[in-house]
N, C-alpha and C positions, 0 to 999 in steps of 0.2 A: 231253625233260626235264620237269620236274615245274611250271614256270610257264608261261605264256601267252608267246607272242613275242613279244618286245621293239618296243614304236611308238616311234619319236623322228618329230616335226616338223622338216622341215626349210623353214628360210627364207631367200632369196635376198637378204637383209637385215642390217643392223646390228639387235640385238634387246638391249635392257634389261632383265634380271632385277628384277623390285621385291619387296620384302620384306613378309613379312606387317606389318612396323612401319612398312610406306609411307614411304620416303626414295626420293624420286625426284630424279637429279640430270640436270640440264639441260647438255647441252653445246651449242657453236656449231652444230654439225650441224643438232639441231633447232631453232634459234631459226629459221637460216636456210632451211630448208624450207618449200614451199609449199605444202604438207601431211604430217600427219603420223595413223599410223594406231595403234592399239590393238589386241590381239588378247588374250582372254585365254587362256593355256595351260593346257590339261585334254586329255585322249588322249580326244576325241570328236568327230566331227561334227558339221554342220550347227548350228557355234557363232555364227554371223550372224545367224540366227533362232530363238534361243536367249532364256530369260529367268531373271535374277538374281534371288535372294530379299530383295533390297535395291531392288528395282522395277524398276530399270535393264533395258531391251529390247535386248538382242543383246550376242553379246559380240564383234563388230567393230564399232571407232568410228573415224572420220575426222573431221578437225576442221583447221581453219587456225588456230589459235590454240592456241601452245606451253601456254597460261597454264592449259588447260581440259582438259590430261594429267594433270593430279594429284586434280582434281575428276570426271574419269570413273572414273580408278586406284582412288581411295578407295573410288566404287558395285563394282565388280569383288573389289579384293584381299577377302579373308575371308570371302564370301559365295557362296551354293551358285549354279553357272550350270548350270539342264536344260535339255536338247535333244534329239531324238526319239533322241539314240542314248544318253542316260544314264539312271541309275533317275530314276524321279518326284523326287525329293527333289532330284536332280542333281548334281552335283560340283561340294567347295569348291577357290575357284581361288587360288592360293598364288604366280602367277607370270602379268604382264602383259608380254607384247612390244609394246617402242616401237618406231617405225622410221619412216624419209621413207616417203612415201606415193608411187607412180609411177602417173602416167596412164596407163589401159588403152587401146589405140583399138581392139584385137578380145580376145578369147578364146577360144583350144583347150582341148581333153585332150589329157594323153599322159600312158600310162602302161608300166613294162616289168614284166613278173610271171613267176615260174615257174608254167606250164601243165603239171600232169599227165599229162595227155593228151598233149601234144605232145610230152614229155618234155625239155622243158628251155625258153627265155625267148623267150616272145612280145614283142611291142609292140603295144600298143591304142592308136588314137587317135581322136580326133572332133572334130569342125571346131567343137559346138558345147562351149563348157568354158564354166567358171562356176558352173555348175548339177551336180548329182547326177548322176554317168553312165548310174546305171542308170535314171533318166524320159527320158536319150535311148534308150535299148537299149529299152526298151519303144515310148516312140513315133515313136522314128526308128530303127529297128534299122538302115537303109540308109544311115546315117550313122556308123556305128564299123567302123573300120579294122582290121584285125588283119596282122601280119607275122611270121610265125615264122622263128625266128634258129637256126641251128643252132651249137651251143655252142663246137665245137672251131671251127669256120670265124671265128666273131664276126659279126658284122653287119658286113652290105655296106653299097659309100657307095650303090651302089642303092634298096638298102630306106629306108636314110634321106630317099634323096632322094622318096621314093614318098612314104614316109610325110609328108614335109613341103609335096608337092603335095597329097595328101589333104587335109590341114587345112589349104589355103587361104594357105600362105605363095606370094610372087608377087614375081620379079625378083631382087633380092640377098635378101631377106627369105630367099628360099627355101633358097639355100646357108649361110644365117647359121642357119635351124634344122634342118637338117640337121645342122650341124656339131653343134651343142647338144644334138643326137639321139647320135651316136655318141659325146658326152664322159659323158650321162647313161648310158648303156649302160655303155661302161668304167667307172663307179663301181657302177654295180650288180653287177657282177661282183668289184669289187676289197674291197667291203666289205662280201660275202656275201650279198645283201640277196633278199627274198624278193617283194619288191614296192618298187618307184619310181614314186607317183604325183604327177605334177605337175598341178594342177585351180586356177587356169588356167593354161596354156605359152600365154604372148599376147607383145602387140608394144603398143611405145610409139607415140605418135605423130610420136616423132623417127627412128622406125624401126628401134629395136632389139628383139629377140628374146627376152625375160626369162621366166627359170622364177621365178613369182610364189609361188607357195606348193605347199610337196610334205609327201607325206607316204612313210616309209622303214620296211619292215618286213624285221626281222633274221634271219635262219635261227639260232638255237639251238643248234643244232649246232655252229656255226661260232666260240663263244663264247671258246676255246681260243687261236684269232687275232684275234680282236676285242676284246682285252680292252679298249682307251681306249672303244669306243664300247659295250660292254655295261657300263663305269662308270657312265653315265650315264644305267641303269635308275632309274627314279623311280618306288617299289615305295607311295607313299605314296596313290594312288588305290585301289590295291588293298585290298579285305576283309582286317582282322587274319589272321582263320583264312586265306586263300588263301596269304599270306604264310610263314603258319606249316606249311602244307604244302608250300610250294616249298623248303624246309630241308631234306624229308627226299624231297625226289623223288616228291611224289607227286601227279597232277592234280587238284584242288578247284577245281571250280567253283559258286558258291550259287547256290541256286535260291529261290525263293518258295514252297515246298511244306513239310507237316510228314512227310514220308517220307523215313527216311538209305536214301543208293542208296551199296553198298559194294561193288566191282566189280571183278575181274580182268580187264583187255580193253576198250577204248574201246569195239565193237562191242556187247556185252552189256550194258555201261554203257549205252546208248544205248538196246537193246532194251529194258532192263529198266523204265527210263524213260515210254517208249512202254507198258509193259503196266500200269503204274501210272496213266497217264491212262487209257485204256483202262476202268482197273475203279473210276473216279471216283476215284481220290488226284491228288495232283499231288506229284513229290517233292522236298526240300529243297534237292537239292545231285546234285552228280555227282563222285563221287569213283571216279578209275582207279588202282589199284596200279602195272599196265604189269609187262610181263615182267622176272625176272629179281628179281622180288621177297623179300626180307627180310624176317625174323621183325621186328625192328627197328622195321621200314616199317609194319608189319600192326601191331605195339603201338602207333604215332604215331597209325597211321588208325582206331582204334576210340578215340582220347583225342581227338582232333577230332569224330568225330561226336557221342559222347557225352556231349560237352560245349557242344555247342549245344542250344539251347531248344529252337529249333525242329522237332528231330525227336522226334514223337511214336512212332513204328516205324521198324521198322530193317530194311533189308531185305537179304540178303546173298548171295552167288551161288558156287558153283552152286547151293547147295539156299536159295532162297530163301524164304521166309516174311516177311509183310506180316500181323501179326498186330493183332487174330485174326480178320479179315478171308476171306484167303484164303493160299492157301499154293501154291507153285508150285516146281515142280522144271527143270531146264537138264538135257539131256543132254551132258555133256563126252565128244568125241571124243577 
């Protein structure tokens, strides 16, 4: 399809939507908690070491005192939070989750993904969670687990159980994440998803087995039977223009370059990209028609690029020309 696949966050949590007009109301819950946490919500990572344009450092806060959720809420709601995975400027955050806070006493990974390669749903896990998967895959590569599922079969209580000795569960622990292993597996299935990352799948210190924070990405395709949870696309992070091409089906993604890339073909689109760096441009945007394309479509995607500033040339494919620079031809088969 013509937009980006659908991220929801999911939390193993009571979570509070607060309003850009900041009305936060207090229930018993949290008065009575012995911690309570903050997370602000934006579709980015590495938002704990993250910094607000309102000065405020991280956008996770834990605090024992109810009184000092309204007085963090306020640094967060309407203020940009960046983190190494947002532009510079960063993303403004329009929704804070409240929720009890639970003592961690270890952390895993676990995650279930469609592998290409394998051709249908792994599971990855690693004993160390917390942290970014991949600075384990580089400095402990000896430490992520993988288990390939074959799709018609479903997952064995085998693999589960593998995988839940890998990460270091021990005694009943063990069959308690298991079990949580093969419940997340059946949702990953049931609700088309293309990736179920739980970072961290940890244990309390009373000895329970809690997916603390996950993150869900949706197959696109699937949108047809998914329609409650594809509702709940929150298209407002997103570029005007990226929006206004997901209307007509068609991929726009911005770049930081003044060159329009206007492309039949992710693959060319890609290439074409590539030969623009190459001969010193860098280009604006990456725009895919995708097969099966409309006249319709082709009049949308020349009033999009031609309507942004930032392209100073326009480059177009098969016969493309990056004027008046250089000029370059595509052989189509």
């Amino acid at each position: 399809t013509g937009r980006k696949y659908l991220n929801v966050f999911s939390k193993q949590t009571l979570y509070l939507g607060v309003s850009m007009f900041f009305e936060v109301l207090y229930c018993l819950h949290f008065q009575n908690a012995k911690e309570i946490v903050l997370k602000a919500q934006i579709l980015a990572g590495g938002r704990g070491k993250g910094v607000f344009s309102s000065g405020l450092k991280g956008g996770v806060h834990l605090t024992k005192d109810p009184k000092v959720v309204g007085q963090l809420a306020k640094q967060m709601i309407g203020y940009n939070l960046a983190t190494k995975q947002t532009p510079k400027e960063g993303v403004k955050v329009k929704k804070v989750m409240v929720a009890e806070a639970l003592d961690i006493s270890r952390e895993t990974y676990l995650a279930i993904l469609m592998d290409r390669s394998c051709n249908g749903p792994v599971l990855v896990g690693s004993p160390q969670g917390g942290v970014d998967i991949e600075e384990v895959a580089a400095s402990n590569p000896e430490l992520i687990f993988k288990e390939q599922i074959d799709i018609i079969e479903g997952i064995k209580d085998s693999q589960a159980q593998r995988m839940a000795e890998n990460l270091g569960f021990l005694g009943p622990l063990k069959n308690q994440a298991a079990d949580q292993i093969k419940k997340l597996y059946n949702l990953f299935l049931k609700i088309d998803a293309t990736q179920v990352e739980v970072n961290p799948f940890g244990e309390t210190p009373e000895g329970q087995v809690v997916c603390f924070d996950a993150k869900i990405n949706f197959d696109d395709n699937a949108e047809f039977r998914q329609k409650d949870i594809f509702a709940m696309d929150d298209k407002s992070e997103n570029e005007p223009i990226e929006n206004e091409a997901a209307r007509y089906d068609l991929k726009y993604i911005g770049l930081d370059g003044n060159i329009a890339c206007f492309v039949n073909g992710a693959g060319l689109a890609m290439a074409t990209c590539d030969i623009i760096f190459l001969n010193g441009g860098k280009p604006a945007n990456f725009l895919d028609l995708g097969g099966g394309v409309k006249e319709s479509q082709v009049y949308q995607a020349f009033k999009l690029l031609t309507a942004d500033p930032k392209h100073m040339y326009n480059t177009f494919q098969p016969q493309v020309q990056i004027l008046p620079y250089i000029t370059l031809e595509f052989m189509m088969g």
